[in-house]
C-alpha positions as CSV (number, residue, x, y, z in Angstrom):
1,X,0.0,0.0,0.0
2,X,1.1,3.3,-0.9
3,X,2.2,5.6,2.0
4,X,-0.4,8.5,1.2
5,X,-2.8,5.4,1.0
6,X,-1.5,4.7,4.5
7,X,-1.9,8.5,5.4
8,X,-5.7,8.6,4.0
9,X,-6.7,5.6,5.9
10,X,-5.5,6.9,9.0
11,X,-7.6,10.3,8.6
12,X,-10.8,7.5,7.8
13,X,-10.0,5.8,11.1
14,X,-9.6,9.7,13.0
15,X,-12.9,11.0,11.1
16,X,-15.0,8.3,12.4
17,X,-13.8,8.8,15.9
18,X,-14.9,12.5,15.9
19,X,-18.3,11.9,14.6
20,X,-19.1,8.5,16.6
21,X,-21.7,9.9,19.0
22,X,-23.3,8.5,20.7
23,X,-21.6,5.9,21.5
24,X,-23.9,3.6,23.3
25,X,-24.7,0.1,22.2
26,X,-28.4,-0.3,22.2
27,X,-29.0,-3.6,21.1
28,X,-29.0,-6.8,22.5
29,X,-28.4,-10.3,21.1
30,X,-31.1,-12.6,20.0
31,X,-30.9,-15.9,20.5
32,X,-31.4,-18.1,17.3
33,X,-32.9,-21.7,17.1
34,X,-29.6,-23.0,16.1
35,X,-28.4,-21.5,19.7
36,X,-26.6,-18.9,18.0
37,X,-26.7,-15.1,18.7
38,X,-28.5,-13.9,15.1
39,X,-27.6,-11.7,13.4
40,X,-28.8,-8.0,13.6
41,X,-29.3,-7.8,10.2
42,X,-28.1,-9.2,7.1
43,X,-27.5,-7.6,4.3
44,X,-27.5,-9.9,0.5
45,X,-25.3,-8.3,-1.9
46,X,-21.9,-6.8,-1.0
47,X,-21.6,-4.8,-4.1
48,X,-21.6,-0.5,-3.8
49,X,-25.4,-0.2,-2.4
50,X,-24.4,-3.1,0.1
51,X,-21.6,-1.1,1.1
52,X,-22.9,1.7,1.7
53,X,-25.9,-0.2,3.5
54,X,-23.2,-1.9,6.4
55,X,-21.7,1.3,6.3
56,X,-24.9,3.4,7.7
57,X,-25.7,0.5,9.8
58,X,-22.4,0.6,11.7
59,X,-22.4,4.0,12.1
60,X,-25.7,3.8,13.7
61,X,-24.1,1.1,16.3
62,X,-25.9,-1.6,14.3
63,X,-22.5,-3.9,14.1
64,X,-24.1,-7.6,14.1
65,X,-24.2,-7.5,10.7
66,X,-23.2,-9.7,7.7
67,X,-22.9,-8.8,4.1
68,X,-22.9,-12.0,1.7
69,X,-22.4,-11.6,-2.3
70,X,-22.4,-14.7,-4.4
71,X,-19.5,-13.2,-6.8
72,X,-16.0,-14.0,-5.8
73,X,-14.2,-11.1,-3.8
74,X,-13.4,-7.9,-6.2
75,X,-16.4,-9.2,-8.5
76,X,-19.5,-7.6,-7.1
77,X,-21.9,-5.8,-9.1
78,X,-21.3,-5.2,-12.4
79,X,-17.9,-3.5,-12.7
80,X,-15.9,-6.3,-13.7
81,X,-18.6,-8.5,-15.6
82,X,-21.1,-7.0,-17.8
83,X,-20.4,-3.4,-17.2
84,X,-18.9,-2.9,-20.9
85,X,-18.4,1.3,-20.9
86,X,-15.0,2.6,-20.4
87,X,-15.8,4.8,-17.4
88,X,-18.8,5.4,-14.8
89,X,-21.7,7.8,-16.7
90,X,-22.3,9.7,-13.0
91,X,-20.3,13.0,-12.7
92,X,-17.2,12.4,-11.0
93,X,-18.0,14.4,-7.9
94,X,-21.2,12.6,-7.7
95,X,-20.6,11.2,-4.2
96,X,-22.5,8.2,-2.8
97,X,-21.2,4.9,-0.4
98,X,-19.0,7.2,1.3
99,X,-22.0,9.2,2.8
100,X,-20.6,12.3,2.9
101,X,-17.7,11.8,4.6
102,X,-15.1,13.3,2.9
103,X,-12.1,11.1,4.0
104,X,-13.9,8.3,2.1
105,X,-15.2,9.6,-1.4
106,X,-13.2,7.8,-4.8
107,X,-12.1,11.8,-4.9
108,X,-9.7,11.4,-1.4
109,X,-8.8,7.6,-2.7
110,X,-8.4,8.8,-6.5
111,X,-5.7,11.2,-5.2
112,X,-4.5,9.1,-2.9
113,X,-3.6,6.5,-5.4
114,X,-2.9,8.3,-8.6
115,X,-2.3,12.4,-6.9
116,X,-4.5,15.9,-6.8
117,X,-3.5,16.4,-10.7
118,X,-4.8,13.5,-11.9
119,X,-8.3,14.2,-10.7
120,X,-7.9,17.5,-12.0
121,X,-7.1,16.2,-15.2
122,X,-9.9,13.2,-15.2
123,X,-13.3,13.4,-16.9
124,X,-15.0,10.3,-15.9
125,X,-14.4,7.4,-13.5
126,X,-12.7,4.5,-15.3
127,X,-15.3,1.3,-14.2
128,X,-11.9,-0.8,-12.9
129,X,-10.8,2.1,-10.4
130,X,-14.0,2.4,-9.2
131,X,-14.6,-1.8,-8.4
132,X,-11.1,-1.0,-6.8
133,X,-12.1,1.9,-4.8
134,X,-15.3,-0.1,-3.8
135,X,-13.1,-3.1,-2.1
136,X,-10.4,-0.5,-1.2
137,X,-14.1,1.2,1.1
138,X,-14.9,-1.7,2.2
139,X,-12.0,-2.9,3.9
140,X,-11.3,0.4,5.2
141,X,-14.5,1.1,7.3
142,X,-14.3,-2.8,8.4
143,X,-17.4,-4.1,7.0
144,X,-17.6,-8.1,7.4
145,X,-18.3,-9.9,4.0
146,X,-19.0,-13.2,3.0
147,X,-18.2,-13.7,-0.6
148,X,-18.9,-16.8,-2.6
149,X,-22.2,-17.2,-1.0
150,X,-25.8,-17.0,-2.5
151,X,-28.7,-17.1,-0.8
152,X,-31.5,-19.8,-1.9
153,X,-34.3,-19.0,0.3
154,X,-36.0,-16.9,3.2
155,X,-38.3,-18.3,5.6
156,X,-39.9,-17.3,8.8
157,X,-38.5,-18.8,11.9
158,X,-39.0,-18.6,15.8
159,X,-39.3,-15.3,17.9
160,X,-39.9,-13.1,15.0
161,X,-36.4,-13.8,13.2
162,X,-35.9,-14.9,9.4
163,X,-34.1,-18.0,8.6
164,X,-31.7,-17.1,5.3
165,X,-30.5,-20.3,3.8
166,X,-27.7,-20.3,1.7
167,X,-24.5,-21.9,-0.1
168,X,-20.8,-21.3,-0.1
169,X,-17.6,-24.0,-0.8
170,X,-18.4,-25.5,2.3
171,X,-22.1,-26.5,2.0
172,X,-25.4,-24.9,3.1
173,X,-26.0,-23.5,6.0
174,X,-28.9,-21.7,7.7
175,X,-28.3,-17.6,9.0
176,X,-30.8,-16.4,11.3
177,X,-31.2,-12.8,11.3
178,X,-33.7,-10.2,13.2
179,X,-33.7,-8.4,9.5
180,X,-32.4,-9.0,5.7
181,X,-32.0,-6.7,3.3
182,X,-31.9,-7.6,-0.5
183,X,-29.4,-5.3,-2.0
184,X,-29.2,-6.9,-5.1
185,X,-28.8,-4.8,-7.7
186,X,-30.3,-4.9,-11.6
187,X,-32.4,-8.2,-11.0
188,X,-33.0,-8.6,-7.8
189,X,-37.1,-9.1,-8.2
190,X,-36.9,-10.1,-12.3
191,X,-34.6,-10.6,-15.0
192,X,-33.5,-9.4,-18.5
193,X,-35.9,-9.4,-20.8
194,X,-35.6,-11.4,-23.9
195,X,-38.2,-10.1,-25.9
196,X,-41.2,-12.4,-27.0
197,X,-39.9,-12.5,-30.9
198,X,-36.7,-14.2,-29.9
199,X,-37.6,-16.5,-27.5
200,X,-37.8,-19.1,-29.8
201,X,-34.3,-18.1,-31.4
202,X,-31.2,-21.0,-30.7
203,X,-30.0,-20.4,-27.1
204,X,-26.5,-19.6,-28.8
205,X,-27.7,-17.0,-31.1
206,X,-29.4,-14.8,-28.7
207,X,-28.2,-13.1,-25.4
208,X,-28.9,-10.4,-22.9
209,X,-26.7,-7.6,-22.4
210,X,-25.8,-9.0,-18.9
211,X,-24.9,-12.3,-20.1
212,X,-21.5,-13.2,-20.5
213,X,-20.7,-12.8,-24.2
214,X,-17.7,-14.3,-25.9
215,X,-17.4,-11.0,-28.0
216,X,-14.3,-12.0,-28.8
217,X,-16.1,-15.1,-31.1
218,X,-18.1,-12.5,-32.9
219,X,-14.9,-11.5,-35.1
220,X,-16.8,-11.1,-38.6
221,X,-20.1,-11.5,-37.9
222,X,-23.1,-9.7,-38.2
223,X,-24.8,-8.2,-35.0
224,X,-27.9,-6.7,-33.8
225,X,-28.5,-5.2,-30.5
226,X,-32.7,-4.6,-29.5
227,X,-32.8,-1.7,-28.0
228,X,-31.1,2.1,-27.2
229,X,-30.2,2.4,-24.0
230,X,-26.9,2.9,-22.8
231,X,-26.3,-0.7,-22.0
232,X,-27.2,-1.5,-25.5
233,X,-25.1,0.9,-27.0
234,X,-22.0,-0.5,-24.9
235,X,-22.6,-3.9,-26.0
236,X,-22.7,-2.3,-29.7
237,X,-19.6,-0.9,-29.3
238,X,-17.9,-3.4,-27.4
239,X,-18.9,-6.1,-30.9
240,X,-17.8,-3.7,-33.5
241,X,-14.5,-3.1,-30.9
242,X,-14.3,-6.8,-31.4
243,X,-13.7,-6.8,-34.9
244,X,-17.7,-7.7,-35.8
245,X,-18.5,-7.1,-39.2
246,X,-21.6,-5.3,-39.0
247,X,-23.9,-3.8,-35.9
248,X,-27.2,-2.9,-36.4
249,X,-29.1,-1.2,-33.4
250,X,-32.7,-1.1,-33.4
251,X,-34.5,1.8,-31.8
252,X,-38.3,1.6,-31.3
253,X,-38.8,5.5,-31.1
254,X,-39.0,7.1,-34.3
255,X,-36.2,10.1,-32.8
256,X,-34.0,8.3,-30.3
257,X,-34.1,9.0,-26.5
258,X,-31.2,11.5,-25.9
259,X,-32.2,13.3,-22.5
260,X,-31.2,11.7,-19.5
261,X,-33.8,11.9,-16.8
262,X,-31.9,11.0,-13.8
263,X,-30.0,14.6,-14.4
264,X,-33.0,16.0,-13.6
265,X,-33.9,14.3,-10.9
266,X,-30.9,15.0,-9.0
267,X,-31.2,17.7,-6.4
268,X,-32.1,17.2,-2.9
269,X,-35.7,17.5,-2.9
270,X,-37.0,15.0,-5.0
271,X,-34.4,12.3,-3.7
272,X,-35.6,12.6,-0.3
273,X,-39.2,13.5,-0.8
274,X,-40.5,11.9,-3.8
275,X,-41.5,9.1,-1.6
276,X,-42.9,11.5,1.0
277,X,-45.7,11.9,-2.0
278,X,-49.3,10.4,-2.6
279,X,-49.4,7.6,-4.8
280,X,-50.9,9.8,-7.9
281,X,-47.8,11.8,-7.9
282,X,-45.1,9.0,-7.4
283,X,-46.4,7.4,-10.2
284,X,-46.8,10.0,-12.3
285,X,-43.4,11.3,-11.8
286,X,-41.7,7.7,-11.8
287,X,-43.8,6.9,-15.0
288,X,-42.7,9.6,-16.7
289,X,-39.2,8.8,-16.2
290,X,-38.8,5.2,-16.6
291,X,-40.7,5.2,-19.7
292,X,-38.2,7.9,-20.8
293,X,-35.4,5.3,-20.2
294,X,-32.5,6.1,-19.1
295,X,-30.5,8.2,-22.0
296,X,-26.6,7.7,-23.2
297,X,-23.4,10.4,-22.7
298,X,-22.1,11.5,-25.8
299,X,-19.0,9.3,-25.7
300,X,-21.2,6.6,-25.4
301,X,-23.0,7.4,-29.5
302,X,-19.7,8.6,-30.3
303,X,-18.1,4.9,-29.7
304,X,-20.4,3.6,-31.6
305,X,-20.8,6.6,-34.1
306,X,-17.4,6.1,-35.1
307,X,-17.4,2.8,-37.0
308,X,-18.1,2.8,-40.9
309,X,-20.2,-0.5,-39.7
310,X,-22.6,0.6,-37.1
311,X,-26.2,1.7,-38.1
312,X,-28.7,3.0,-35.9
313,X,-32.5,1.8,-37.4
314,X,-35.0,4.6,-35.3
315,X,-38.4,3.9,-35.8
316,X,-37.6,0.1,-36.3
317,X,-39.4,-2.2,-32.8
318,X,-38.8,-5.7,-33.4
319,X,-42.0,-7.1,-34.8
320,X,-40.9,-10.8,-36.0
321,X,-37.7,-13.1,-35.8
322,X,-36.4,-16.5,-37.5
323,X,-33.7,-18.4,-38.2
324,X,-33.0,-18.9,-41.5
325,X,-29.9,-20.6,-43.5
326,X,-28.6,-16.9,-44.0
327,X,-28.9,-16.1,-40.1
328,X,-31.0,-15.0,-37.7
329,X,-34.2,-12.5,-39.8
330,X,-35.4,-9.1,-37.6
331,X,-38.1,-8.4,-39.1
332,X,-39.1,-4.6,-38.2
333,X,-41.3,-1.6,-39.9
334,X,-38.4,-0.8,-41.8
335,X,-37.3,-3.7,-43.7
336,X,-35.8,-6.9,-42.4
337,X,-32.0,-7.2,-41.0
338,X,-29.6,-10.5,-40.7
339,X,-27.6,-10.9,-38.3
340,X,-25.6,-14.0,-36.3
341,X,-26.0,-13.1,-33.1
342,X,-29.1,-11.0,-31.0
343,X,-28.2,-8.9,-27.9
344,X,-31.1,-8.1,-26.1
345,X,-30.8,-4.8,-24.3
346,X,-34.9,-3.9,-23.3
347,X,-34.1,-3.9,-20.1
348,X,-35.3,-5.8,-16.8
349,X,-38.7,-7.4,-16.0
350,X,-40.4,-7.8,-12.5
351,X,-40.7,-12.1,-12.0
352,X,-41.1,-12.6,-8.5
353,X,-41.9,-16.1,-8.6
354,X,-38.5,-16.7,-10.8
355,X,-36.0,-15.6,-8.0
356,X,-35.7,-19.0,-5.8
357,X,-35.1,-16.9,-2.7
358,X,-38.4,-15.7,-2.7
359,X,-40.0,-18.8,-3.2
360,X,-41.5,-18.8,0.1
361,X,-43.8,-15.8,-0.2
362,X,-43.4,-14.3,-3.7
363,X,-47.1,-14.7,-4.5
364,X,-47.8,-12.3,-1.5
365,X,-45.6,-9.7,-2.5
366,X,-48.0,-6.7,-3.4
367,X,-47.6,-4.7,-6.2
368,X,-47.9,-1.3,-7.6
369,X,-50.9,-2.4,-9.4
370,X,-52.6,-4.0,-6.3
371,X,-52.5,-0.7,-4.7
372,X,-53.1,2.0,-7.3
373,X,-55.1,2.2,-10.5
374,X,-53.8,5.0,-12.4
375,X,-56.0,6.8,-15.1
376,X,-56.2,5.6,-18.5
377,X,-53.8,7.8,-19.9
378,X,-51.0,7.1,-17.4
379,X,-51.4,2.9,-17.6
380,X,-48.2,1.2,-18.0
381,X,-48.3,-2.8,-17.2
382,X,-44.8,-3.0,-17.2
383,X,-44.5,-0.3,-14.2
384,X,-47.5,-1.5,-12.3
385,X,-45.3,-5.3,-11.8
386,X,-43.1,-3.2,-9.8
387,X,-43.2,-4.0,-5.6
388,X,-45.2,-1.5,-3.9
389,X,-42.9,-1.1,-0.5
390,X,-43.6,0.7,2.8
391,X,-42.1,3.6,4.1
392,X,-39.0,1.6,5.3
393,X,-38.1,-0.2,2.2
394,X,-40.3,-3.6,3.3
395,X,-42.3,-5.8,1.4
396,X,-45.9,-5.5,2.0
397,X,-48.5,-8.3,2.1
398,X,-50.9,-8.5,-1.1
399,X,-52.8,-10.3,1.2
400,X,-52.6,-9.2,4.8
401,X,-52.4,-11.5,7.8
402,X,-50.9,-14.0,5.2
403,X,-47.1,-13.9,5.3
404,X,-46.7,-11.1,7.9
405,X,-42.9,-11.9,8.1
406,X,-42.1,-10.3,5.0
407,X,-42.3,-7.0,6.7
408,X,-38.9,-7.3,8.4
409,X,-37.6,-7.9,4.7
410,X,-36.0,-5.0,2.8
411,X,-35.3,-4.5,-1.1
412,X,-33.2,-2.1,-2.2
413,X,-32.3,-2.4,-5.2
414,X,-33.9,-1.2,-9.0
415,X,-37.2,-2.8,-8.2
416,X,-37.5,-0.1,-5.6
417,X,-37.4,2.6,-8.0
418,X,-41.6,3.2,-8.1
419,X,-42.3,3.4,-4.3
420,X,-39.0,5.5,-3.6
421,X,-37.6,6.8,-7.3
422,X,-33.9,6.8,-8.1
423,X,-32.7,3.9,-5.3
424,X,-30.7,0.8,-5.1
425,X,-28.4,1.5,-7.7
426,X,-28.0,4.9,-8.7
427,X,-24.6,6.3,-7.4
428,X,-26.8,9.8,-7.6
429,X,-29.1,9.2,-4.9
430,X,-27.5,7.0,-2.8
431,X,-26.5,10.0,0.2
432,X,-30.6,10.4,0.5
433,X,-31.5,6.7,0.0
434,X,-29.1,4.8,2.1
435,X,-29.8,7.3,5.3
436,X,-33.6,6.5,4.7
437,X,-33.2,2.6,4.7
438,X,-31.1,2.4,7.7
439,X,-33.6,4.8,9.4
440,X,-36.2,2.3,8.7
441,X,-34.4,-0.5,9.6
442,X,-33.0,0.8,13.1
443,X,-36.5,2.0,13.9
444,X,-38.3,-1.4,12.9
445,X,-34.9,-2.7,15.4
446,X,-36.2,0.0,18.5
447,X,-39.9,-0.7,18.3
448,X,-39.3,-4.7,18.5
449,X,-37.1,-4.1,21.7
450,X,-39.2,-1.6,23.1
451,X,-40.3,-3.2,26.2
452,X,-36.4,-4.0,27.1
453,X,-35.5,-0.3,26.4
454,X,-38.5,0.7,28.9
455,X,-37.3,-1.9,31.6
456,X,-33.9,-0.1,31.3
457,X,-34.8,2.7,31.6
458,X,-37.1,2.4,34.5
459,X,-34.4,0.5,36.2
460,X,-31.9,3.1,35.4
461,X,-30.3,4.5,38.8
462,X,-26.4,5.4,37.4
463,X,-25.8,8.8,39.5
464,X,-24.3,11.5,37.5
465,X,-22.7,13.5,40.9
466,X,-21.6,12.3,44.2
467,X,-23.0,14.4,46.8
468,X,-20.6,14.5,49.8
469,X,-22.2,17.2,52.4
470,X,-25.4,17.8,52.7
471,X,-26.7,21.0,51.6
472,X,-27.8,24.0,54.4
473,X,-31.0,24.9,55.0
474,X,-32.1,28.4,54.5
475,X,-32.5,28.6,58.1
476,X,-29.3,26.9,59.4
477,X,-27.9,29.6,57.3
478,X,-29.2,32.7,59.6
């Protein structure tokens, strides 16, 4: 380690003492089935939002925690695996796990590592320094992580805790834990979509834009990407980097989406507030947006913009597909396209009942179409699939009285975008969001122990001054 990396970590360690109050350690143990003290809470996915998660918990003396990720160490999120843009599309001084403390934003650890004039100098954050900044975070502040572990389900156990099964090298276990929260990124309540049309399409001629490509293999070959959204325009550029001989990108809108929403949605008030709102007005504004779709930085077009090879087909949705002996045949408005291979980039669906670890209860989840009907002009099927959470991030019953448990479960991740707008992994909003979960969650902690916390205090007798004369009387005095 560097010595001003040395020097920085040391000013970490000092700005945490300063701001520690209180002090006071204000919970106690629970004692699991397996005998075990469980776990406070537990937090499933170690990537930045997991972070950033353990990080407000310890700070709020919440330090019976575990973090679990199923990716090897260094691998979380997307960084390292399907993230295919050169650098970060936030702002560089965007800041976000470091919550606010300036000791620990990538700006202190940029300089630290590469000096003041190269982040000066620097535009955007390059993806690979900011997975390394992200481990470098974690491992500063102390947060305990267990990596090469996925969880497979979530069940109710005894005296109001959750049992977490999961899998690492060493087998299964069971982790009992007074609260969970899902921080689990891009599909944490779904998956990619693979639109309808190519569904039917040879498993090897067809991925999704987080799959792990062998771009390498499609040296020569013709490619079309569905869709125009940044992540589809990465993919485009990373084929045509790759030496493929054509790359077609097909654009349902007839002008392509080129304003980026979550600009706009950055400033203080709507990042805390927006879920302070009725339901008519979160879903209005959140509509609004997410059909919008997120929109692409300039360098992003321009890598693609710069091959001979690449052509953009607006006004061309993807009506039919089939294989033929030439190749795969899009079918669109425009004419038909052949290509070898088919990256899907339309996005994520909501699919409950597809993630194993919600198994248990995901027919009870409620959604934002069990709890608001919008007017006809502002329907969107897609959008009402979404969970409809409560104020603290948790699931809420579609049925009540059914699977009460599911309130001491937390999701913060892209499906929690409706109820609470930009959340769960958007670097932008994560100073508001993150402060708001872990309020929830040490709340949902206080009112469960709140019988123990009156006993104390009703038992409480620690005198603050010893008295040693006692005091005159006003009329010993004359």
């Amino acid at each position: 380690m560097s010595e001003a990396l040395t020097r920085l970590e040391a000013d970490v360690r000092a700005d945490l003492a300063m701001i520690a109050h209180p002090h006071a350690a204000w919970l106690e143990p629970k004692i699991g089935p397996d005998g075990n003290a469980a776990l406070d809470v537990l937090v499933v996915g170690a990537g930045q939002s997991g972070i950033a998660i353990g990080f407000g918990l310890m700070r709020s003396r919440v330090s019976n925690i575990l973090l679990i990720d199923k990716a090897e160490e260094g691998k979380e999120g997307p960084w390292l695996t399907y993230a295919r843009m050169p650098t970060l599309r936030s702002p560089k001084d965007y800041t976000g796990p470091d919550l606010d403390i300036p000791s620990l934003t990538y700006q202190s650890w940029h300089e630290a590592r590469f000096g003041k004039e190269s982040w000066q100098a620097l535009g955007l954050i390059e993806r690979e320094h900011w997975a390394q900044y992200l481990l470098w975070l974690r491992r500063a502040i102390g947060l305990p992580v267990g990596n090469g572990c996925e969880l497979l389900e979530i069940a109710p156990a005894s005296d109001g805790l959750l049992a977490a099964r999961v899998k690492h090298a060493g087998g299964a276990e069971t982790l009992y834990a007074r609260k969970i929260v899902l921080a689990t990124g891009q599909e944490g309540m779904g998956d990619w979509m693979i639109p309808e049309q190519l569904v039917h399409l040879p498993t090897g001629s067809v991925a999704t834009v987080a799959d792990d490509i062998d771009f390498e293999g499609l040296r020569g070959k013709r490619v079309a990407v569905i869709g125009a959204g940044a992540s589809a325009f990465d993919n485009a550029a990373t084929a045509l980097e790759a030496g493929a001989s054509e790359v077609h990108l097909l654009c349902r809108r007839t002008k392509i989406q080129v304003i980026q929403p979550y600009r706009w949605l950055t400033f203080r008030g709507f990042l805390r507030h927006l879920s302070d709102l009725d339901d008519a007005w979160r879903w209005r504004f959140m509509r609004k947006i997410l059909e919008m779709r997120e929109g692409f930085p300039q360098p992003t077009y321009d890598r693609c913009a710069r091959h001979a090879n690449f052509t953009l087909h607006e006004g061309a949705p993807l009506e039919a597909a089939r294989q033929t002996v030439a190749g795969v045949e899009l079918e669109t408005p425009r004419g038909s396209i052949i290509a070898d291979f088919v990256i899907s980039g339309t996005g994520i669906d909501m699919n409950f009942a597809g993630r194993g670890e919600l198994g248990r209860f995901a027919g009870n989840i409620a959604t934002w179409a069990d709890r608001y009907q919008p007017p006809d002009d502002e329907r969107n099927e897609r959008l009402g699939r979404f969970p409809y959470l409560a104020d603290d991030y948790s699931f809420t019953e579609r049925v009540p009285g059914e699977t009460p448990w599911i309130s001491d479960i937390h999701l913060f991740a892209i499906a929690s975008t409706m109820s609470f707008g930009a959340s769960g992994s958007s670097i932008n909003a994560m100073t508001t969001a993150v402060p708001k979960l872990v309020h929830g969650l040490t709340r949902g902690l206080f009112r469960a122990d709140i019988a123990r916390h009156w006993a104390s205090l009703d038992a409480y007798d620690v005198p603050q001054a010893v008295v040693t004369r006692p005091a005159r009387t006003m009329e010993q005095q004359r």
